[in-house]
Structures are given as structure tokens and as C-alpha cells.
C-alpha positions in Angstrom: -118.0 -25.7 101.1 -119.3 -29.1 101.6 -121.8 -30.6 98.5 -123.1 -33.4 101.5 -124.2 -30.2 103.8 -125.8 -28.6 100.9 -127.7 -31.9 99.8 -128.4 -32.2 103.5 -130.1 -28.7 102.9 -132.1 -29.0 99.8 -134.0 -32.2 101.3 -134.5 -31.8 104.8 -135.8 -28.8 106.6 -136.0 -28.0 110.5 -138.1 -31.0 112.2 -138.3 -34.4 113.2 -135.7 -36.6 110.8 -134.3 -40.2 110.7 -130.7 -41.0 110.5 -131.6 -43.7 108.3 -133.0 -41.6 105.6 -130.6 -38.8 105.8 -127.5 -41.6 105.0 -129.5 -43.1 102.1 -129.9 -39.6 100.4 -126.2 -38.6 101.4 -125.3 -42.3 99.9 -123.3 -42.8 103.1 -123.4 -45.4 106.3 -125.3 -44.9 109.6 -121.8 -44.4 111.1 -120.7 -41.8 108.7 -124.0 -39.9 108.7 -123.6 -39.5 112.4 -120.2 -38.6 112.2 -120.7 -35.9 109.4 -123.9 -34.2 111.3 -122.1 -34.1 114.6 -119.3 -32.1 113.0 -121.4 -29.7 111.1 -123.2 -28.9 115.0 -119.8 -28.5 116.3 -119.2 -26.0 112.8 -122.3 -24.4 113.6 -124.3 -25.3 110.7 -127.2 -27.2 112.7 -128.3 -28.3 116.3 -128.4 -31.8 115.9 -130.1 -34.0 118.6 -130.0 -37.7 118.2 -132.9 -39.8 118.9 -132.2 -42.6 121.8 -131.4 -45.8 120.2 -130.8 -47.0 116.4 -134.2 -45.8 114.0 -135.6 -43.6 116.5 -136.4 -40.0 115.4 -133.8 -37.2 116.0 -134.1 -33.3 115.7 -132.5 -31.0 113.2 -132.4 -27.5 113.4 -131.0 -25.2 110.9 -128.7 -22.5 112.2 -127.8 -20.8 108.8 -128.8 -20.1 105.3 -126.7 -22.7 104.0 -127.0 -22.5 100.1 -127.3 -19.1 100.2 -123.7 -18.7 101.9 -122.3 -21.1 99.8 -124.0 -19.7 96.6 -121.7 -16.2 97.6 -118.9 -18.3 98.4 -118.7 -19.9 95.3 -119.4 -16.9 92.7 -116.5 -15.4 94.8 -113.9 -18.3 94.2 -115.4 -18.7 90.5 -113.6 -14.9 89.8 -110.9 -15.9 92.0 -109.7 -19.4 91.2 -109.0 -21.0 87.7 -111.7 -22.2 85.5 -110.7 -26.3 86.4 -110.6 -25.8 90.2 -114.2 -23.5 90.1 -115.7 -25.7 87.4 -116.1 -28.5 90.5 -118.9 -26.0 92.4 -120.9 -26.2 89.1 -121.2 -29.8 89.8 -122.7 -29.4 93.4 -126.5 -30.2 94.5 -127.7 -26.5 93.9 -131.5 -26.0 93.9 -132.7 -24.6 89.8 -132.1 -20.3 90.8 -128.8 -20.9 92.3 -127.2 -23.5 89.5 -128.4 -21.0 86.5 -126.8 -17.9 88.5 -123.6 -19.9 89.0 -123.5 -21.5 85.9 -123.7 -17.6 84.4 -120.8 -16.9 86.2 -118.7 -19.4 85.1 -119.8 -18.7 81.4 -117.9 -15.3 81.4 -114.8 -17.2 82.8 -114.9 -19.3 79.1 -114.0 -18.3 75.7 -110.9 -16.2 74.0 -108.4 -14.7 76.7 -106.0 -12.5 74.9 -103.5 -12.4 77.6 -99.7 -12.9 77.1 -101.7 -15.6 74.9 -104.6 -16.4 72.9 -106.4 -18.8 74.6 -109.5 -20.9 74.4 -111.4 -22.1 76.8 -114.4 -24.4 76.1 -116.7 -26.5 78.1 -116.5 -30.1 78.2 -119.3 -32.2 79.7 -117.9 -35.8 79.4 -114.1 -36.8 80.0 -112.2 -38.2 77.7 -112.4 -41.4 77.1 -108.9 -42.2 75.6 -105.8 -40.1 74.2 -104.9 -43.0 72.3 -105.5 -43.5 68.7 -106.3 -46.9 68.8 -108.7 -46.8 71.4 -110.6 -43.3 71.2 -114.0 -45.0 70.0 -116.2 -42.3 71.2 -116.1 -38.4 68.9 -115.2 -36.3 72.0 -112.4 -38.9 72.0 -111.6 -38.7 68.4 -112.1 -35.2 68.0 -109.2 -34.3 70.8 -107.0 -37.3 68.4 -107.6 -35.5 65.2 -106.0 -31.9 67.1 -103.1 -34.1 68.5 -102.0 -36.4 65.7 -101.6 -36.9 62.0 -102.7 -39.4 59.4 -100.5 -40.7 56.4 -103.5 -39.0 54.4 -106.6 -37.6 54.5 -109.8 -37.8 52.7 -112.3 -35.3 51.5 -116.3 -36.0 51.6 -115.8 -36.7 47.2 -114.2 -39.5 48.3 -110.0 -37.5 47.0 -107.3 -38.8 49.2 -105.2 -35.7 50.2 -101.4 -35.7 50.9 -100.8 -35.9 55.1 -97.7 -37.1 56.3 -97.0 -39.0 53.6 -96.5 -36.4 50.1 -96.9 -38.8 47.5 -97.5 -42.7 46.8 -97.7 -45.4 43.9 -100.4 -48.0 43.7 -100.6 -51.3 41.8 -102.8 -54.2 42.8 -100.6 -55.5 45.3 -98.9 -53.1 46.6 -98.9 -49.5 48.1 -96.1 -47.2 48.1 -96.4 -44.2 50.8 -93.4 -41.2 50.4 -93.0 -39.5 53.9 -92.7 -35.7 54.3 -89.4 -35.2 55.4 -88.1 -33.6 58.9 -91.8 -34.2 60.1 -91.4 -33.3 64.4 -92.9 -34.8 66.8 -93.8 -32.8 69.8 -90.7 -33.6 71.5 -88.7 -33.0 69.1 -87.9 -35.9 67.5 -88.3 -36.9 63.6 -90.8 -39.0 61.9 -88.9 -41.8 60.7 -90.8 -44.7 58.4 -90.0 -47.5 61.2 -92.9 -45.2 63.6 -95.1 -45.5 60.2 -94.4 -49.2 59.9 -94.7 -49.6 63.9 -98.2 -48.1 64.8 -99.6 -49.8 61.1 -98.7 -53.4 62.8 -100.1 -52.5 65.6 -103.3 -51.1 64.5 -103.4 -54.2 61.6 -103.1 -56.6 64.5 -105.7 -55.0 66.9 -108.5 -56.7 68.0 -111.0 -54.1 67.0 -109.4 -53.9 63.4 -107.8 -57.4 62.1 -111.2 -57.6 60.2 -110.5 -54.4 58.4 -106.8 -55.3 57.8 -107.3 -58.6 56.7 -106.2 -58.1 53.2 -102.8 -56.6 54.4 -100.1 -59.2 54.7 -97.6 -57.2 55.8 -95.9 -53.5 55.8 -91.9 -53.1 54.9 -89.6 -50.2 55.7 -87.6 -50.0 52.5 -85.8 -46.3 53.8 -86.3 -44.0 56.2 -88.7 -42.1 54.0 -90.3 -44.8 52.3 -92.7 -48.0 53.8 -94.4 -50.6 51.3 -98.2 -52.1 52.2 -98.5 -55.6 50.9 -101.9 -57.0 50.0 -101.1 -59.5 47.4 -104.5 -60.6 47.0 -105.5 -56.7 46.3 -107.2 -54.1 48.4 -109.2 -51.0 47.2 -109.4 -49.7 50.0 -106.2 -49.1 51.2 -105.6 -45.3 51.2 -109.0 -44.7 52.3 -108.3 -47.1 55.2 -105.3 -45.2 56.0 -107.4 -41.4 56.6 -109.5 -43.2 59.7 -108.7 -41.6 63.2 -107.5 -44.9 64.3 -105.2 -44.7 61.3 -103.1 -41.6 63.7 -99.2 -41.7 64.2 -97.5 -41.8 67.0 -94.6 -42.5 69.4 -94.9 -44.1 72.7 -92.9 -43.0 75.6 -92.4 -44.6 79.1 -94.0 -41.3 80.1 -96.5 -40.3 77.4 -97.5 -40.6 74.1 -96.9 -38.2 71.3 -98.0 -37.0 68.2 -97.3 -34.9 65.1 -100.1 -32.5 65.1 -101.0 -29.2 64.9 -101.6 -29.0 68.6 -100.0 -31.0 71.4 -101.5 -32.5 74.6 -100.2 -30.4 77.7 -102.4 -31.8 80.3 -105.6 -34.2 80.7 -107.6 -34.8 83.7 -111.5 -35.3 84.6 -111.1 -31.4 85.4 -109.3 -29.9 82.5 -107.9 -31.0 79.5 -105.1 -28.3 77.6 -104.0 -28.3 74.3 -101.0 -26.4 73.4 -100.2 -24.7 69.6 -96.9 -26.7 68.3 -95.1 -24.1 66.7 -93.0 -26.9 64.5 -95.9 -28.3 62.9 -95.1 -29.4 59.3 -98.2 -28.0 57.6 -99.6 -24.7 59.3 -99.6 -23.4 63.3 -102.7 -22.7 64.4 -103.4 -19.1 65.0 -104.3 -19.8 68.5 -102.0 -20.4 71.2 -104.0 -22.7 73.6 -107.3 -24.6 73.9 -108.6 -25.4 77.4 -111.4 -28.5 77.9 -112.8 -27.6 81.5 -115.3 -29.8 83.0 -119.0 -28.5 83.5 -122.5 -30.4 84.2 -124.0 -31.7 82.1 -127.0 -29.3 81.6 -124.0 -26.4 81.2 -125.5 -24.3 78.0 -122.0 -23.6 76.6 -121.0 -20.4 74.1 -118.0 -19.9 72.2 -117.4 -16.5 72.9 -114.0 -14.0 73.3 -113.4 -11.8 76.0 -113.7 -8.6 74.3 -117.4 -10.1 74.1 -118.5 -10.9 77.3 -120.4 -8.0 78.1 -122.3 -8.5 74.6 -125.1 -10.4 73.1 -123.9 -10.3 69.9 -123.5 -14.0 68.0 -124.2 -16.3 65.4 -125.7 -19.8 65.5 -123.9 -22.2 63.2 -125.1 -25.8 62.4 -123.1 -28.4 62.7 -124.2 -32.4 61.1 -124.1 -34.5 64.3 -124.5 -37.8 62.8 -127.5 -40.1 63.0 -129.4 -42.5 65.5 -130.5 -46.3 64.6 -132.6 -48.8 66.5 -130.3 -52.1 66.4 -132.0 -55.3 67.0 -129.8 -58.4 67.9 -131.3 -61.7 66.0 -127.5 -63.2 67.5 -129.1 -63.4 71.0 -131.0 -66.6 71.8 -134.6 -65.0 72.3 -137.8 -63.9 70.4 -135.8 -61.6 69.0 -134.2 -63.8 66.6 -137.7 -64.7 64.8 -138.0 -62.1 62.1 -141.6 -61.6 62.7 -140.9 -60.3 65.6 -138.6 -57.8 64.6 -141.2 -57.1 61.3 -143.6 -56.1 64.2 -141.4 -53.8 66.4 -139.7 -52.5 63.2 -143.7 -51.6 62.1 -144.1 -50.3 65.6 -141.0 -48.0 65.2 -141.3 -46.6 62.0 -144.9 -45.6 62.7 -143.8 -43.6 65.7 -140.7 -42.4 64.4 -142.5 -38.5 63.2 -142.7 -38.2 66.7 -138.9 -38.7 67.8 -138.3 -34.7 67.9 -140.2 -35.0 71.2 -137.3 -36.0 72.7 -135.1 -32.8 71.4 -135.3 -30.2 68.5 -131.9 -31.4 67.8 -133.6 -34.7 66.3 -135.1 -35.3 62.7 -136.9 -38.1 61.8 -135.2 -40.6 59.5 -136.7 -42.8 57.3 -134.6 -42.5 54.2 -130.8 -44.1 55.0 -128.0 -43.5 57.4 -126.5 -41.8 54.4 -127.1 -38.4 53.8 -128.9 -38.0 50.4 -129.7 -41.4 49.9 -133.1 -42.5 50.0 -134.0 -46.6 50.4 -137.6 -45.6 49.7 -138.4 -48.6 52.2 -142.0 -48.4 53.7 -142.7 -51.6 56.2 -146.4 -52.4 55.8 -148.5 -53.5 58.7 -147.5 -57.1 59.9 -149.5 -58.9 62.4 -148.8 -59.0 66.1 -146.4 -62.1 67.4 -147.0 -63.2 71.1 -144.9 -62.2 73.9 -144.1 -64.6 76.1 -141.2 -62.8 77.6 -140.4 -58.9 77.6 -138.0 -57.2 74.7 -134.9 -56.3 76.7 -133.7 -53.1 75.9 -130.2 -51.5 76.3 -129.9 -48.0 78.0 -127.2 -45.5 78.4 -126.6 -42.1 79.4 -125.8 -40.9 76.0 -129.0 -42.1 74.5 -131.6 -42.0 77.8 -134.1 -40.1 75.8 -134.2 -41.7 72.9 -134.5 -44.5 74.9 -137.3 -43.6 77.3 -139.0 -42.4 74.0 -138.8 -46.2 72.4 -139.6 -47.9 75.9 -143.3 -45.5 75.9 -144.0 -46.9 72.2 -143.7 -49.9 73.4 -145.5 -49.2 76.7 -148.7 -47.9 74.3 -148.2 -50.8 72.1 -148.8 -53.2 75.4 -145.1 -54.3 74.1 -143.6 -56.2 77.8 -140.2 -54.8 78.4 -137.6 -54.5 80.5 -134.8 -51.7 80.3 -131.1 -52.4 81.6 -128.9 -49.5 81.9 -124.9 -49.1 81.4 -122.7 -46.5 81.4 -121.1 -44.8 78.1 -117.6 -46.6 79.3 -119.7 -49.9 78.9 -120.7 -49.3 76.1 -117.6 -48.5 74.4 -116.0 -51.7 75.5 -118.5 -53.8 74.3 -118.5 -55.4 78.0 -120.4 -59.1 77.1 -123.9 -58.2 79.2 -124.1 -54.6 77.2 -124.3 -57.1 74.0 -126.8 -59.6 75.8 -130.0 -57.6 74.8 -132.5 -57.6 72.0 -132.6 -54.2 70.7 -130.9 -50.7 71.6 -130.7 -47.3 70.2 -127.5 -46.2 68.9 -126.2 -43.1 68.0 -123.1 -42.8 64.8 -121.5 -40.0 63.5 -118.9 -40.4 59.9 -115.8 -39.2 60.2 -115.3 -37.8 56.4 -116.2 -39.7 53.4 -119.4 -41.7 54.0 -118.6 -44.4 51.8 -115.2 -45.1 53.7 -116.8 -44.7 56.7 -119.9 -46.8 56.6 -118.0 -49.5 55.8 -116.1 -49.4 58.7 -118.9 -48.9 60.6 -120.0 -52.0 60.2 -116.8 -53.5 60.0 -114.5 -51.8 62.7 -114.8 -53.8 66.3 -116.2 -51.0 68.1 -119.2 -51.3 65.8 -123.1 -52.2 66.8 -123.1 -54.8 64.4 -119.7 -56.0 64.2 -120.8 -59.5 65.6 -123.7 -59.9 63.4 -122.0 -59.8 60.8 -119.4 -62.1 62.4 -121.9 -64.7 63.4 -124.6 -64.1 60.0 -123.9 -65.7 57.0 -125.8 -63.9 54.8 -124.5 -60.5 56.2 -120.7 -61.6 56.1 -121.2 -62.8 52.5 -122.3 -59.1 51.4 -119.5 -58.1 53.5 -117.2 -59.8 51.2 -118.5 -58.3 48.2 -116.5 -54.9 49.2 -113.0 -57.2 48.6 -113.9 -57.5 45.0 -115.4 -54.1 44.6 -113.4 -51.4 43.6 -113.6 -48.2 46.2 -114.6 -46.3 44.1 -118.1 -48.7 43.3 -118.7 -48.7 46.5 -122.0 -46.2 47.4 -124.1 -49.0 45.4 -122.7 -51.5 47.3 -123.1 -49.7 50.5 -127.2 -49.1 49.7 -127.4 -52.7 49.0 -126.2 -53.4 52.5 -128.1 -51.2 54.3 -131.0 -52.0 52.2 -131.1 -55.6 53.7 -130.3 -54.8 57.0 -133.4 -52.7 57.2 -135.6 -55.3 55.1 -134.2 -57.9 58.0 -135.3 -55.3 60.6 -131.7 -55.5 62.1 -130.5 -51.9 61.4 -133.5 -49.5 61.7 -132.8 -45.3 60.6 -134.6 -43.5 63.7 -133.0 -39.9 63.3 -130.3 -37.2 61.4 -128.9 -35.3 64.5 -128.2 -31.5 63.9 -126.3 -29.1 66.6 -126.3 -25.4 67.0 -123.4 -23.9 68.6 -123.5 -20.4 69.2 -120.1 -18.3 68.6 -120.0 -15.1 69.2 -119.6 -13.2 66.3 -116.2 -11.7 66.6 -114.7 -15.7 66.1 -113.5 -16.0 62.7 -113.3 -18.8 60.3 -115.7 -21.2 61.6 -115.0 -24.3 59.9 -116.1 -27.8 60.5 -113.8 -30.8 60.0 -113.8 -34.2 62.1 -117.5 -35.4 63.3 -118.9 -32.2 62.8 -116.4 -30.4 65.5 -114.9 -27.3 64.7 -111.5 -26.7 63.6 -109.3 -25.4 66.0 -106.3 -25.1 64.0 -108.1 -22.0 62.1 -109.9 -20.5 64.5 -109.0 -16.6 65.2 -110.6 -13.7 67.3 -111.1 -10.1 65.3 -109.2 -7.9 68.0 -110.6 -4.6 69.0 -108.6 -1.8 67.9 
């Protein structure tokens, strides 16, 4: 099967065609096109006669059904082949009837397989971004990090730190004691010693993306093999809490791969499948299933958690999961209108009195007003401000991830008679915080917490990978509230963290747009449906009910 002969099909029918226009829509040159239309004459597919000379008009002439065929063809190899190598023909240009009939198909091929295994196999619409813990910015990132490695502790949404890899510790102002569990594995084998501890800690301390965060840490010690000392002589709350972030993982670094502690370890990883494998030496608890598979599907792919012993039933339950929450972010660093505040006063008005209507753009969207915070209310209503001139258009910052949202701003503004202009990057673009994706005015982000929100907005605005990282960097009056949470104990820190948002709404930097809310259907013979890291489910406690 060949996607360019199929594309070749949807578009142009029997007649009069151009070479020309055929190589633009196959994305290919003149020479190539040729070449690729000859050989499907010589297959059989077409009678091809080319025009005389360069841009005249040729002849095509369909000799077969061609999606039709290939429609057969492929729900044939989607029973025969394995989900990652029959995932690929989701991805081809199939016209609406054919897509939803193969993308049926292929949903019978997911789920819970109860073989010589339990396995799980899930659909995954984005690759992975990174396996690392340092870099894995992005939740389908972090989520696949918080199945693969372990933290020193963990932290519940009350704000208790719970014992991880490290049972027990001491505190004092200046010092933090961690205790390692001992004859911790890692997935090759190999025990946790506190020089790994003491190795990843430098490196994350000393990471770009992080130094901020780790500033008040001035060092970390090994004082045994089961016991490492965290200096911060000039004090730090925040320690522990720092300690239960994703980025915050252990690990060991091989020539050939890098390796963790977790409950699950990392078998394979590719754009077509990802595989996680059950490690049956984990120090806490093995998860009940053997194997979870990642296989790649498109993106409109309308995924269900289901087990084999329920395929042939409609039987399931909807569970809502918290997906995080959307914020316009307006740049007053960049040298533009943008940095007058009456100009952000008047798109901020503009926003919030169109923000009832963000659902438009999904179900999955509420509108936000109140905080980023769940159950926090800033009770902030922006009156009507008069309008600025516009001597040059608001340049907006698009991505994949956030396109309707997006589109939904850019028609405010089109209404509004606001001049625009929209430039588009990809999701990897925006991740690394390439210098252009920053070299806008405003942009739509989406955020979800990890655990405790009062940890975690902190380091949202702190950690490099943040939206606002450089404002506060290059504001004065935002890093000086940023330096109010090195003399505030942790534990102070919600009224501290509404004072912060609170003035980087009333400055019509951070805006709240939405809550996000997903519902993930499971059918209903999966058991123990929990919810831990960015509002992913747990794999470590998922079970099937068998038939018996």
C-alpha cells in the first residue's frame, strides 16, 4: 500500500491533470512526481499520458478502486500484524467512512490481552518527548517518568511528604538528612547506593532549567552509602517538597540506556510503540499487570480502555480526570506595544469578556475566571478600559497543542477589529523555549500540577521550562515577590501564592482562560481506577476482573 497513491486518489479523479499540481499535493518534485505515476501505470493502477512539454496538461485514468482495495488490505494486516506495525495505516490519507471503519478495527486490537501475560495496550497520539527526568517537560513525558523512576519522596495534595526511596530524614534549618531504603534495585540489577542520590541531585541543582529553584542548596554530601546530607546554610523550606517533583527522579546512566527504580521498566520506545515492562524486584509493590504498550494512532483516534473479554461489549464507565488549566500569557519583556499596560488592560478586558464562550472550542473546557488554583477565588473583575491605538498587529504564538484555543483568541480579536498576526510552532518548539517561540506578545498556554498545588505553582513559575520564567527573570517587581517564598515557611505559602497570582493578573501578564476536564472511558470490568501524576491513571494498580 502506498499513502502517495491513495492521496493521489482522494484528489484527482479521471481527466485532464497537471504534473505541477499533483507534486505540490504529493509534496514532492516534478522529477519524482513523474517518476512515481509512471510506476504506478507500469503497476497497473492508472494510464498515465504525459502532456508534451513542461506545464502542459497530461491524462489520468483510473484503472482500480484504489482506497477501496487498500481499505481491505489494511483491515486484513490490522488482524494479522501487531498493533505498532498496523497502527502506521491509521495514519494514511483515508477519505472520513474508510478512517472511522479502520480506526474501529484497530480499537478491538487495544486494551487487556490475557495471554501468557496481562497486557495493556493504549493509544498514544503524540511521541514522547524525553525518557529522561530532567528533560521530560511535557505530561505525556512525565507521566511515562513517574511509571519508570522513583523520587526520594513523594507528596500528597495536603501538602504530607511521604517516605519514597528515602524511609526517613531529619531537618534543621540548614540542613536535611535523607535515610535510603536499603537493597533498593534498579532495573538491571544493580543497588541504589547514596553516591546515585548525590549524583543526579548535582546534576539536576546545576541544570539550566533548575539552578533558580536550587539556589538555596549549597551543596549535597554522601556521608554512607545509605545516608546523603543537603546543605542550605542560609535555610530552605522547601526542600522536601522540592525533592517530590518529576524532575526530582533517580537514576543511573548507562553507555547504553538509562535506568530507573520504578515500578515498571522501559523495554522499548520508538515513534511507533512505546513498552513498559512490570519489574518484579520493585521495592514497594509490583504492579498487578505484566505489560503496558503505547502504540501510535492519529490524532483524531477516540481511544477506550477496554479488556479483551470486553470487546464484543458496550458495557463501560466514564471517569473524569482534572487536566489542568489554560492561561493567556502576555509578554511586557518584548520590545512592542505590548509592554504598555494599557494595552494589556484592553486585551485583558477583551479576553475576560469573551471568556463564557471558550467551551466553543471543546466540552472539555470551562471557563475560568477565579485562579489557576483549584478552590481559590481572586474575585478579580477588570472593568472596561478604553481602547489604545494599534499601530502594529499583536503577534500571537500558535501551536498544535493549543490551535483551538488559539483560533478562538485570534476571532475575539478579529471582532474586536484587534490587527494580528499568528506564528505557528511545533509542541517540540515550544518545549525548548527556542528564542523566536519567546519573541511574541501574547500566547495561550496550557499547565497541569503535578501534586500539591502550592509546591507546584511555585515551580511553575519558577522552573526554566516555565511561560513566565523570564519575566520574572527580567521584572523587578515580579522577582522581588519571588523572593518572598525564601523567607516564607512552606507551609505559609497558599497566601503567598494568591498574592502572586493576584498581581500577575492585576498587571494583565498571567490571565486564567479555562479548568480543563477529561473523560476516559474504561470498560467496566478494569478495576481500581485511580488517578495519580497529572491526572493519568495509575498503572501500577490497574487489574482486569477475569471471567470465570
Amino acid at each position: 500500500m502506498d499513502n502517495k497513491l491513495l492521496t493521489l486518489w482522494r484528489y484527482y479523479p479521471s481527466g485532464s491533470i497537471r504534473v505541477e499540481e499533483i507534486a505540490e499535493t504529493l509534496q514532492l518534485s516534478h522529477k519524482q512526481t513523474t517518476r512515481y505515476l509512471k510506476k504506478w501505470d507500469e503497476q497497473d493502477w492508472i494510464a498515465f499520458k504525459p502532456g508534451k512539454g513542461r506545464g502542459n496538461v497530461s491524462a489520468l485514468t483510473w484503472k482500480k478502486e484504489v482506497e477501496a482495495l487498500f481499505e481491505k488490505e489494511a483491515l486484513q494486516r490490522i488482524d494479522q500484524e501487531p498493533v505498532e506495525r498496523s497502527s502506521k495505516y491509521l495514519m494514511f490519507n483515508w477519505s472520513t467512512d474508510s478512517k472511522m471503519r479502520l480506526m474501529n478495527k484497530f480499537q478491538s486490537k487495544l486494551g487487556f490481552i490475557q495471554e501468557s501475560k496481562d497486557k495493556l495496550i493504549v493509544p498514544k497520539r503524540y511521541p514522547f518527548f524525553s525518557i529522561h527526568p530532567l528533560e521530560a517537560a511535557d505530561v505525556f513525558s512525565a507521566h511515562l517518568v513517574a511509571n519508570v523512576f522513583n523520587r526520594l519522596v513523594s507528596i500528597t495534595e495536603e501538602g504530607k511528604i511521604i517516605p519514597e526511596l528515602a524511609h526517613s530524614w531529619d531537618t534543621s534549618p540548614a540542613k536535611t538528612r535523607l535515610y535510603l531504603r536499603k537493597d533498593v534495585k534498579f532495573h538491571d540489577g544493580s543497588i541504589l547506593t547514596a553516591q546515585h542520590v548525590a549524583e543526579c541531585l548535582e546534576k539536576l541543582r546545576r541544570h539550566k532549567h533548575y539552578a533558580e529553584l536550587w539556589a538555596p542548596i549549597v551543596s549535597i554530601e554522601v556521608k554512607s552509602s545509605l545516608i546523603i546530607d543537603i546543605h542550605h546554610p542560609e535555610g530552605c523550606s522547601y526542600t522536601l517538597p522540592m525533592l517530590t517533583m518529576m524532575c526530582g527522579s533517580i537514576y543511573r546512566e548507562t553507555k547504553e540506556r538509562i535506568l530507573g527504580t520504578g515500578c515498571f521498566s522501559l523495554q522499548e520506545n520508538s515513534d511507533q510503540k512505546t513498552t513498559l515492562s512490570a519489574f518484579s524486584d520493585h521495592f514497594l509493590e509490583r504492579p498487578l499487570l505484566d505489560a503496558v504498550e503505547f502504540v501510535q494512532v492519529p490524532m483524531d483516534f477516540q481511544g477506550i480502555y477496554h479488556s479483551q473479554v470486553q470487546q464484543k461489549r458496550s458495557a463501560s464507565v466514564e471517569v473524569q480526570s482534572d487536566s489542568g488549566f489554560g492561561i493567556v500569557v502576555m509578554n511586557p519583556c518584548r520590545d512592542s506595544a505590548i509592554q504598555r499596560k494599557e494595552v494589556r488592560d484592553y486585551l485583558h478586558w477583551i479576553i475576560a469578556k469573551n471568556r463564557h464562550s471558550i467551551g466553543e472550542c471543546s466540552p472539555r473546557l470551562i471557563p475560568n475566571k477565579k485562579s489557576v488554583m483549584v478552590g481559590q477565588d481572586q474575585s478579580f473583575n477588570i472593568q472596561e478600559v478604553d481602547r489604545p491605538p494599534f499601530n502594529e498587529p499583536i503577534v500571537i504564538r500558535g501551536a498544535s497543542h493549543t490551535e483551538k484555543p488559539t483560533r478562538w483568541l485570534a476571532d475575539i480579536f478579529e471582532k474586536e477589529k484587534i490587527p494580528y498576526v499568528i506564528k505557528w510552532f511545533s509542541f517540540s518548539d515550544t518545549l525548548t523555549k527556542q528564542p523566536e517561540t519567546l519573541d511574541v506578545d501574547l500566547f495561550i498556554h496550557g499547565e497541569i500540577f503535578e501534586s500539591n498545588q502550592d509546591f507546584s505553582f511555585y515551580h511553575f513559575l519558577q522552573n526554566g521550562f516555565s511561560p513566565l520564567y523570564h519575566i520574572f527573570k527580567e521584572n523587578e517587581g515580579m522577582k522581588q515577590l519571588a523572593e518572598e517564598y525564601l523567607q516564607t515557611p512552606f507551609e505559609n505559602w497558599s497566601d503567598l501564592n494568591l498574592k502572586v497570582e493576584k498581581k500577575l493578573i492585576e498587571d494583565s501578564i498571567m490571565i486564567p482562560l479555562y479548568y480543563e476536564k477529561r473523560f476516559i472511558p474504561f470498560s467496566s470490568d478494569i478495576m481500581n481506577i485511580k488517578f495519580k501524576h497529572f491526572g493519568y491513571v495509575d498503572f501500577s494498580k490497574l487489574w482486569v476482573r477475569p471471567e470465570v
